[in-house]
N, CA, C and O atoms as a Tinker XYZ file with bonds, in Angstrom:
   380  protein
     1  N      0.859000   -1.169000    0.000000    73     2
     2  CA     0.000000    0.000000    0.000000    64     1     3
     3  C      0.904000    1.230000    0.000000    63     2     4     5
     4  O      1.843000    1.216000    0.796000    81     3
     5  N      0.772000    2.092000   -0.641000    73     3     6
     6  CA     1.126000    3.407000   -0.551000    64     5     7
     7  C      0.550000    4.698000   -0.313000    63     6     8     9
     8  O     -0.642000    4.746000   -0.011000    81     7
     9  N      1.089000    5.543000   -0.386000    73     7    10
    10  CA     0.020000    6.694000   -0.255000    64     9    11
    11  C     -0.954000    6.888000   -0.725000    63    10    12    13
    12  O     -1.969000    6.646000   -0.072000    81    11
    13  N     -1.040000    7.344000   -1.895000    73    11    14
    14  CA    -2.265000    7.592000   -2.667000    64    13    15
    15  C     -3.447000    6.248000   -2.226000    63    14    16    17
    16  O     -4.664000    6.401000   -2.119000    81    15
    17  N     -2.808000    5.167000   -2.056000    73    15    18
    18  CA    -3.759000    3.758000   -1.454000    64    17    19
    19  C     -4.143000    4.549000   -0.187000    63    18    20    21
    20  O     -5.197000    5.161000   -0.016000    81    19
    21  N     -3.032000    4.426000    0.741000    73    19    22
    22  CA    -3.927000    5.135000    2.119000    64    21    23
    23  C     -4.965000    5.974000    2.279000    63    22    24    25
    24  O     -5.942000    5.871000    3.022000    81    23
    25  N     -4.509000    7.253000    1.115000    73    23    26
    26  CA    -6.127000    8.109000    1.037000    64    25    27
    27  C     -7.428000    7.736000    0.732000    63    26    28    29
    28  O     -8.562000    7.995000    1.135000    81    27
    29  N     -6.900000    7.047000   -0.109000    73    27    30
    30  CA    -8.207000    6.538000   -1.156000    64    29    31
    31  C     -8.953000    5.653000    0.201000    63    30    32    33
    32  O     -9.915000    6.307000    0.602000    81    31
    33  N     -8.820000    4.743000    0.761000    73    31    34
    34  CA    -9.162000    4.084000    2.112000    64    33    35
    35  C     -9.642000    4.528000    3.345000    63    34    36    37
    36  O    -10.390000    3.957000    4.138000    81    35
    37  N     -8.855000    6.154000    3.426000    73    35    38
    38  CA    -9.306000    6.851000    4.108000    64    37    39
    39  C    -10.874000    7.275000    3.749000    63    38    40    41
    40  O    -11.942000    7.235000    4.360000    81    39
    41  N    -10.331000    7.807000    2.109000    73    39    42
    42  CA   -12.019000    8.661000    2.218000    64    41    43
    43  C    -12.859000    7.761000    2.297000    63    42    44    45
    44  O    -13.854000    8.087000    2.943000    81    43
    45  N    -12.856000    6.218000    1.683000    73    43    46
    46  CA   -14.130000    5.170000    2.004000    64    45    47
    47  C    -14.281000    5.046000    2.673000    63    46    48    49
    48  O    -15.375000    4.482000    2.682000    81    47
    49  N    -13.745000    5.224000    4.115000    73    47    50
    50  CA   -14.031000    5.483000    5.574000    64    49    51
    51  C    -14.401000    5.958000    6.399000    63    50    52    53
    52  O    -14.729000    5.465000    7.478000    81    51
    53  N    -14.427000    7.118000    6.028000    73    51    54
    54  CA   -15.035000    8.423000    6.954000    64    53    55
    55  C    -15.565000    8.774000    5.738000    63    54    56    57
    56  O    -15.258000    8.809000    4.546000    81    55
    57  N    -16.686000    9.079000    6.652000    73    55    58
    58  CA   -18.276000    9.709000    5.494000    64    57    59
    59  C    -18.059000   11.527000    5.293000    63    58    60    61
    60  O    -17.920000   12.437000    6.110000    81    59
    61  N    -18.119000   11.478000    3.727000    73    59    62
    62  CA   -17.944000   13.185000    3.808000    64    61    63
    63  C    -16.870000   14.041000    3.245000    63    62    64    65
    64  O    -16.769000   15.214000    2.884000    81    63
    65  N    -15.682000   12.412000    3.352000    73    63    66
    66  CA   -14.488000   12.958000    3.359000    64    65    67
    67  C    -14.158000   12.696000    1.411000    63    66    68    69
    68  O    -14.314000   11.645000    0.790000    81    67
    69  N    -13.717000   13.944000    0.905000    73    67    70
    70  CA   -12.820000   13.271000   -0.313000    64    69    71
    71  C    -12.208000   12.467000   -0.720000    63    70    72    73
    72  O    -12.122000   11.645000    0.192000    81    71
    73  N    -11.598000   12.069000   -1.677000    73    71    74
    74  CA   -10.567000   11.355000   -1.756000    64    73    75
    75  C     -9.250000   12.493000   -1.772000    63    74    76    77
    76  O     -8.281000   12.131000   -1.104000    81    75
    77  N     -9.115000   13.970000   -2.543000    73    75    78
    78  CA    -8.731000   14.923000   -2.265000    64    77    79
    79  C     -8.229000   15.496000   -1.101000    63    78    80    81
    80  O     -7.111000   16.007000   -1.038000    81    79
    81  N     -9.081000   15.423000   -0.103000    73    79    82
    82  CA    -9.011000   15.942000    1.135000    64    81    83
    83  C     -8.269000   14.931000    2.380000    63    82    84    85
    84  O     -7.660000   15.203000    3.415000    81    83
    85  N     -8.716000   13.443000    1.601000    73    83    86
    86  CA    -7.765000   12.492000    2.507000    64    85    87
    87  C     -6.592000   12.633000    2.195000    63    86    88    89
    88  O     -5.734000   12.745000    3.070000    81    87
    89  N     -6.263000   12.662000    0.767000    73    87    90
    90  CA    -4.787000   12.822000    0.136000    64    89    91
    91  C     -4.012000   13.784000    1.216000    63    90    92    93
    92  O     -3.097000   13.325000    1.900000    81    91
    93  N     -4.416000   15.073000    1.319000    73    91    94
    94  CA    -3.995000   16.186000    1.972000    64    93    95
    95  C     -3.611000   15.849000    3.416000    63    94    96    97
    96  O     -2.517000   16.028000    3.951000    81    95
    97  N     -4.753000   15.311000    3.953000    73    95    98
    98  CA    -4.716000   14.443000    5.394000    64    97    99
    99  C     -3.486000   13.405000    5.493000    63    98   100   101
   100  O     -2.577000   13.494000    6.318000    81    99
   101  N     -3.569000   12.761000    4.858000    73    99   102
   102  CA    -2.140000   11.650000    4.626000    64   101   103
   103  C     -0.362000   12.537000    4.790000    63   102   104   105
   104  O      0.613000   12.497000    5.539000    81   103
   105  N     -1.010000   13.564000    3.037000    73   103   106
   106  CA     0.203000   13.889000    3.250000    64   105   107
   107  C      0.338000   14.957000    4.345000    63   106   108   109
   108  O      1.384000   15.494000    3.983000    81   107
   109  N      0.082000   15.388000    5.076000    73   107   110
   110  CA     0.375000   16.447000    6.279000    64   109   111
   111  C      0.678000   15.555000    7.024000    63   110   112   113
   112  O      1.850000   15.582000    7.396000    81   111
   113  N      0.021000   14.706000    7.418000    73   111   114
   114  CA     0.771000   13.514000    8.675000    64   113   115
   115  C      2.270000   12.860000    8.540000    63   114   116   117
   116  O      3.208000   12.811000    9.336000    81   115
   117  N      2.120000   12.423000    7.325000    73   115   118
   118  CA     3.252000   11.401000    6.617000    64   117   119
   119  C      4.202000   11.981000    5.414000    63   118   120   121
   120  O      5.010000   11.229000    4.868000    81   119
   121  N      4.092000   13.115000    5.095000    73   119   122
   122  CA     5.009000   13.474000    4.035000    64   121   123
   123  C      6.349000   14.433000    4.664000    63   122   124   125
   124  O      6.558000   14.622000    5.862000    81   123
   125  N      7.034000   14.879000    3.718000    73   123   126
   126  CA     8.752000   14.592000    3.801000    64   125   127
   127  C      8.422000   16.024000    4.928000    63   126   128   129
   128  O      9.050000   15.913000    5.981000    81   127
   129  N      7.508000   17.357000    4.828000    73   127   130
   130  CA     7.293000   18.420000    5.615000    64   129   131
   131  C      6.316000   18.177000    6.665000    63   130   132   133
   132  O      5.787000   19.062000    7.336000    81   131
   133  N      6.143000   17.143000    6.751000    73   131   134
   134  CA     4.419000   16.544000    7.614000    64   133   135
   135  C      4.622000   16.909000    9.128000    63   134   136   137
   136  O      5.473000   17.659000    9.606000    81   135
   137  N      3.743000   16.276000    9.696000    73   135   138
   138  CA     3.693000   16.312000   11.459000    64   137   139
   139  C      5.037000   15.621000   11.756000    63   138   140   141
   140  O      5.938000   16.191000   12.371000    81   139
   141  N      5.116000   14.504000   11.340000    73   139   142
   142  CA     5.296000   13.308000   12.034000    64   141   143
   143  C      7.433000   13.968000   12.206000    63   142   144   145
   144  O      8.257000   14.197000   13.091000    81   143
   145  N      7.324000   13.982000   10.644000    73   143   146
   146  CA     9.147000   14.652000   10.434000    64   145   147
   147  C      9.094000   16.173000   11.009000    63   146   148   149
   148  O     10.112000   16.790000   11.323000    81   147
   149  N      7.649000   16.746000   11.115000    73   147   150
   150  CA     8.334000   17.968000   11.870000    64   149   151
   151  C      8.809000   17.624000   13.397000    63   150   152   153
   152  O      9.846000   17.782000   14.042000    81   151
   153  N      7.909000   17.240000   13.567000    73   151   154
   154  CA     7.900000   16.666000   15.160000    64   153   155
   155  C      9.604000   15.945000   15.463000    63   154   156   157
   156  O     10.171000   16.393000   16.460000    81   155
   157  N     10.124000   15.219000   14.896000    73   155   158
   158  CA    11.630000   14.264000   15.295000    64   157   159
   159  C     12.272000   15.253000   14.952000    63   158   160   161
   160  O     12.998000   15.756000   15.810000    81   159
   161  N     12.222000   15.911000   13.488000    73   159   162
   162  CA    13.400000   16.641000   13.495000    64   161   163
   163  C     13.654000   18.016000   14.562000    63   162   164   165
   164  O     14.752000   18.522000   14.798000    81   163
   165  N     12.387000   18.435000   15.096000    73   163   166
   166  CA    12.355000   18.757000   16.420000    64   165   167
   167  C     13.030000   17.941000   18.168000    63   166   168   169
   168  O     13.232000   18.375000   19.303000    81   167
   169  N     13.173000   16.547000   17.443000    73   167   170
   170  CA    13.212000   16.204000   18.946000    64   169   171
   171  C     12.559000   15.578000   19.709000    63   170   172   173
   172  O     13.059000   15.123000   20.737000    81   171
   173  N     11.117000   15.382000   19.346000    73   171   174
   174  CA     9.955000   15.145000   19.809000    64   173   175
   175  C     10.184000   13.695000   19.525000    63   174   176   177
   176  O     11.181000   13.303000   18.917000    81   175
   177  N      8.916000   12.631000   20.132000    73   175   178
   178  CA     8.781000   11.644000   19.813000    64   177   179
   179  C      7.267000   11.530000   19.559000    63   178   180   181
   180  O      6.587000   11.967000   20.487000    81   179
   181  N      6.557000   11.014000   18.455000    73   179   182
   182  CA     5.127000   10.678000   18.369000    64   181   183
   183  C      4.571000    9.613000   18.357000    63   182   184   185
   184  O      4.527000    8.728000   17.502000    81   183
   185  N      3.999000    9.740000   19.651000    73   183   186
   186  CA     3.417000    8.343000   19.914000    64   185   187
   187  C      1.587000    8.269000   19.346000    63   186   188   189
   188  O      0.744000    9.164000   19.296000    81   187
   189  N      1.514000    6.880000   19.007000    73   187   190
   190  CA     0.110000    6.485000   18.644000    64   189   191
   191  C     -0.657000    5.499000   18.996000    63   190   192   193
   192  O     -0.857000    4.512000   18.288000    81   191
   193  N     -1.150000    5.691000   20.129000    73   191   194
   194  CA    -1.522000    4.387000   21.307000    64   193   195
   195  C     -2.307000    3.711000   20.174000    63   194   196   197
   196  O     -2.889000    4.179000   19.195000    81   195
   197  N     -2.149000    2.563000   20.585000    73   195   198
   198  CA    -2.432000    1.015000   19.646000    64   197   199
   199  C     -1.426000    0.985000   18.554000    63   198   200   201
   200  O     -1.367000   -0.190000   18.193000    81   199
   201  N     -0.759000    1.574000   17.984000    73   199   202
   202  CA    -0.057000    1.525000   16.258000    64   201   203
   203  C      1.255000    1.940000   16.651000    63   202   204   205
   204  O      1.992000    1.271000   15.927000    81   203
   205  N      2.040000    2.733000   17.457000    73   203   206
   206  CA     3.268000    2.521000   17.477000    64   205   207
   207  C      3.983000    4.148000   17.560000    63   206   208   209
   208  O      3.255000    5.089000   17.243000    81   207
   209  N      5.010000    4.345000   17.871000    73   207   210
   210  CA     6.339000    5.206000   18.492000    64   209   211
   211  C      7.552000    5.525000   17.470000    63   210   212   213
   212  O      8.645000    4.989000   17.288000    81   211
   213  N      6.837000    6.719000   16.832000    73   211   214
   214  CA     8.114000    6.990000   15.931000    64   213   215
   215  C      9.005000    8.035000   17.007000    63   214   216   217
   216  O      8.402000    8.710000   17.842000    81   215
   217  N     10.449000    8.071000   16.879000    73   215   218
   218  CA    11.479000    8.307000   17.474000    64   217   219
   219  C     12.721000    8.842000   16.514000    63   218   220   221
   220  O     13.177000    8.311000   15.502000    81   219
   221  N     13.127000   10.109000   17.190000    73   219   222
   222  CA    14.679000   10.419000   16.277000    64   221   223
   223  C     16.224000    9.002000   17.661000    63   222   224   225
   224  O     16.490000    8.824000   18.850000    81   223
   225  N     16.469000    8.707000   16.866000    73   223   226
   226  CA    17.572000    7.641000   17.522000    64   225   227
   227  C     19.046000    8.537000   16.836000    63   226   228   229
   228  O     19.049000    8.957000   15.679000    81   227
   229  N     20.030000    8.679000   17.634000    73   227   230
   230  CA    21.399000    8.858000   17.550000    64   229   231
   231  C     22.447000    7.874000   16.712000    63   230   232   233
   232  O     23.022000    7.155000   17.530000    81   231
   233  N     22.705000    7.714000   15.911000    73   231   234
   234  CA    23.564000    6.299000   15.316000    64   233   235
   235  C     24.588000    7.313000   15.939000    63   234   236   237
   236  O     24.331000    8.507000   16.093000    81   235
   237  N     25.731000    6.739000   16.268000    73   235   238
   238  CA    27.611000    7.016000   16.558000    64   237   239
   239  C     27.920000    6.832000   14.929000    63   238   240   241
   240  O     27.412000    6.378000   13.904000    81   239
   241  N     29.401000    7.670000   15.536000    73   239   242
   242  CA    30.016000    7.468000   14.028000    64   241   243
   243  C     30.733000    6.201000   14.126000    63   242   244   245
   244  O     30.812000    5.511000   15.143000    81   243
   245  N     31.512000    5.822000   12.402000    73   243   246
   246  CA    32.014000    4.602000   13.043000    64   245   247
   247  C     32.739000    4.434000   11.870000    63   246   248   249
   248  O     32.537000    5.192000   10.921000    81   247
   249  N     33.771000    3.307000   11.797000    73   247   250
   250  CA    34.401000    3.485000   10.465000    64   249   251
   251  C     33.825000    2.332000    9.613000    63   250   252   253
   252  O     33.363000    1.361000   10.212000    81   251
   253  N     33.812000    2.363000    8.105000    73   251   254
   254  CA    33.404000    1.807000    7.360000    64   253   255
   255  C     34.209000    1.501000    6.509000    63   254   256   257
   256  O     35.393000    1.537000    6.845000    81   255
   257  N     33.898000    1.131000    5.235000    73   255   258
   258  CA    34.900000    0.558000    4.216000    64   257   259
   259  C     34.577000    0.858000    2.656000    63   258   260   261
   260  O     33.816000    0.095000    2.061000    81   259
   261  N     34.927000    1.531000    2.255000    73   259   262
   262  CA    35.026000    1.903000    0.724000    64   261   263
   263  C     34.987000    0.493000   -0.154000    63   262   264   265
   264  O     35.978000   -0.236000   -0.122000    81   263
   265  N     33.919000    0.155000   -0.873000    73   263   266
   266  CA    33.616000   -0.915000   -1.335000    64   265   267
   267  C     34.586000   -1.127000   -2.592000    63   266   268   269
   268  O     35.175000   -2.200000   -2.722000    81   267
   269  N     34.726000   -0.193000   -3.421000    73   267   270
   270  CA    35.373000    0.101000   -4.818000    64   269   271
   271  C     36.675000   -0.099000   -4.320000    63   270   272   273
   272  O     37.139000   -1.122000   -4.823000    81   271
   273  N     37.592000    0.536000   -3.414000    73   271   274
   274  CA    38.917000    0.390000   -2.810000    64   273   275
   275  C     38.878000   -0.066000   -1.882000    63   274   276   277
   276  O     40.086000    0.162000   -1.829000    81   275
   277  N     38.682000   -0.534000   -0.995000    73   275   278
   278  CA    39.036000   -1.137000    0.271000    64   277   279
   279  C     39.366000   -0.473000    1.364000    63   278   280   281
   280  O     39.481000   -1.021000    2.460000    81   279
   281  N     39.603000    1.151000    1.091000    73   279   282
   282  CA    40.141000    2.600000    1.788000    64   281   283
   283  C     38.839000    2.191000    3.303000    63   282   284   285
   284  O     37.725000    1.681000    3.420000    81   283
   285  N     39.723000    2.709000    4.044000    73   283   286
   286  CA    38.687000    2.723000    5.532000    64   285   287
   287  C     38.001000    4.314000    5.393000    63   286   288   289
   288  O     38.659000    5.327000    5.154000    81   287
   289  N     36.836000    4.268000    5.560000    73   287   290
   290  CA    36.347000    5.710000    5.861000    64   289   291
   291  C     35.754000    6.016000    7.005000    63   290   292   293
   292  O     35.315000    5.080000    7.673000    81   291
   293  N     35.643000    7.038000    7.369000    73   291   294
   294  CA    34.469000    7.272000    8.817000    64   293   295
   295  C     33.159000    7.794000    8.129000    63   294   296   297
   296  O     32.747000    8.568000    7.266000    81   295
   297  N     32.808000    6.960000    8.977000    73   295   298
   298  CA    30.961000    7.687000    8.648000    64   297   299
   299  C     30.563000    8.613000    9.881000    63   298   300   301
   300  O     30.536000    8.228000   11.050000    81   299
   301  N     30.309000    9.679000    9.510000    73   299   302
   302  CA    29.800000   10.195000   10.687000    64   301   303
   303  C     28.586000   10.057000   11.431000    63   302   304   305
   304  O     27.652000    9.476000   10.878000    81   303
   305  N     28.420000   10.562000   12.771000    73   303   306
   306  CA    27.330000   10.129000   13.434000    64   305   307
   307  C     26.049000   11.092000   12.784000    63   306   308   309
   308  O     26.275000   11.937000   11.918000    81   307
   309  N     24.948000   10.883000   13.226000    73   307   310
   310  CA    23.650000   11.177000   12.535000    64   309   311
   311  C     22.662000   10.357000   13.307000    63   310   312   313
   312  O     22.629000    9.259000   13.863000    81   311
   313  N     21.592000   11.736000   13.019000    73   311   314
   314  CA    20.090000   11.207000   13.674000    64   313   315
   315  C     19.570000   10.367000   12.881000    63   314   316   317
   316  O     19.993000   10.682000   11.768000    81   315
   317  N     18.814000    9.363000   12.774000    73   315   318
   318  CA    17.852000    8.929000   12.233000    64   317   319
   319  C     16.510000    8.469000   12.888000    63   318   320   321
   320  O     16.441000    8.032000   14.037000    81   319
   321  N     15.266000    8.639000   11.888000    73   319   322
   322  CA    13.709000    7.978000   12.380000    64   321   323
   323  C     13.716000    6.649000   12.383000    63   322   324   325
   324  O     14.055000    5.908000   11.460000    81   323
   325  N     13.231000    6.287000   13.731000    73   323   326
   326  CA    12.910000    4.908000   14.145000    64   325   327
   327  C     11.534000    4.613000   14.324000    63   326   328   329
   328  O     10.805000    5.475000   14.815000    81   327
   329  N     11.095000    3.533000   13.998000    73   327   330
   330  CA     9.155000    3.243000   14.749000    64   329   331
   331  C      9.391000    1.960000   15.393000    63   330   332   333
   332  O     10.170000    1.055000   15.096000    81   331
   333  N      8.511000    2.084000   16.384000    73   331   334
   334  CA     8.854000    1.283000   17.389000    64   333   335
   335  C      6.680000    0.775000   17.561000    63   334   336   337
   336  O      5.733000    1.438000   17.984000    81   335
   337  N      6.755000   -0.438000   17.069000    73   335   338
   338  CA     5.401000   -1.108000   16.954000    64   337   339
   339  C      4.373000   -1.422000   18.699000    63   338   340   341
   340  O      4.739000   -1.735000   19.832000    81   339
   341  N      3.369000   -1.203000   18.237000    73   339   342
   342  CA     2.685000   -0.831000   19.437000    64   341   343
   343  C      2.015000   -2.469000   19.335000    63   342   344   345
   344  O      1.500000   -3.052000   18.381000    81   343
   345  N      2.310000   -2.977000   20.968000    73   343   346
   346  CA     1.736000   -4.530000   21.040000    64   345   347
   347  C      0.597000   -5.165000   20.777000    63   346   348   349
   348  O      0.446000   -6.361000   21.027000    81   347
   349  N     -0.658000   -4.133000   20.043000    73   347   350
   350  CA    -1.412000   -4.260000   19.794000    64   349   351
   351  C     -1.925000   -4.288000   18.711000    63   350   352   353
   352  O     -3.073000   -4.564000   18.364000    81   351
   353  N     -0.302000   -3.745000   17.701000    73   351   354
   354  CA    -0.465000   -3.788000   16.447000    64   353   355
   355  C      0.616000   -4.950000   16.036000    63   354   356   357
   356  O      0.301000   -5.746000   15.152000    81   355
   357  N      1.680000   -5.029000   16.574000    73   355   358
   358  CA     2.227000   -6.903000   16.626000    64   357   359
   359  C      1.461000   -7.752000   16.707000    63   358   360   361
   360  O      1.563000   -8.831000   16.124000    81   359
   361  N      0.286000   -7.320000   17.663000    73   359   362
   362  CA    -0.534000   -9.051000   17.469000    64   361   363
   363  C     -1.295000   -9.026000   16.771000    63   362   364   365
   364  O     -1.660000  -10.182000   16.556000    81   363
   365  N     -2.043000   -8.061000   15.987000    73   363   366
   366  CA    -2.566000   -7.693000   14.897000    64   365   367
   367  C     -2.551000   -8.573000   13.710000    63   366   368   369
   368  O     -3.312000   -9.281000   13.051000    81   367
   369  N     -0.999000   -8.088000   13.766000    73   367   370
   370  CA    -0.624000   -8.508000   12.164000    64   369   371
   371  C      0.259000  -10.283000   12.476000    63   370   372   373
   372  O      0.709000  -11.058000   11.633000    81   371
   373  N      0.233000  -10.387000   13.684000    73   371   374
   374  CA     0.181000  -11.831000   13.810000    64   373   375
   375  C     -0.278000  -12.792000   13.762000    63   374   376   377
   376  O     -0.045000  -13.846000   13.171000    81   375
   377  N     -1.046000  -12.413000   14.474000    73   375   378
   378  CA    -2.870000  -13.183000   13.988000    64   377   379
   379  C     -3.709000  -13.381000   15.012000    63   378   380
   380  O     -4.832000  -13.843000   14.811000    81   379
């Protein structure tokens, strides 16, 4: 499923709603300027009781290896988004 899938699902869902207007809804939550990336790249963490815990996580730097040469490089450290699944959506999709 992708986006444009998610909207489209949305609007068959809620009465009233576009398919237009879900699009918009989707992407404000989930797109590259949305809630979700304003929120981490802030710092924040957003949680979604039943569905799960997106999070900015710290990677360290560390050294790596130049695939083409074999040269050692450092990678530097950097934030990245993590989601962290809510136990109610593990057993969900477990069965």
């Amino acid at each position: 499923m992708n986006k444009s899938d998610l909207a489209m699902e949305v609007a068959a869902r809620v009465d009233d709603l576009t398919q237009a207007k879900a699009a918009e809804a989707v992407d404000a939550i989930f797109g590259g300027g949305g809630i979700i990336a304003g929120a981490l790249a802030g710092g924040d963490a957003v949680t979604i009781a039943g569905f799960g815990k997106f999070e900015a996580r710290e990677r360290a730097a560390r050294e790596g290896r130049n695939p083409a040469t074999g040269e050692s490089v450092m990678i530097a450290a950097k934030t990245v988004p993590a989601f962290k699944a809510a136990r109610a959506l593990r057993d969900h999709v477990d069965g």
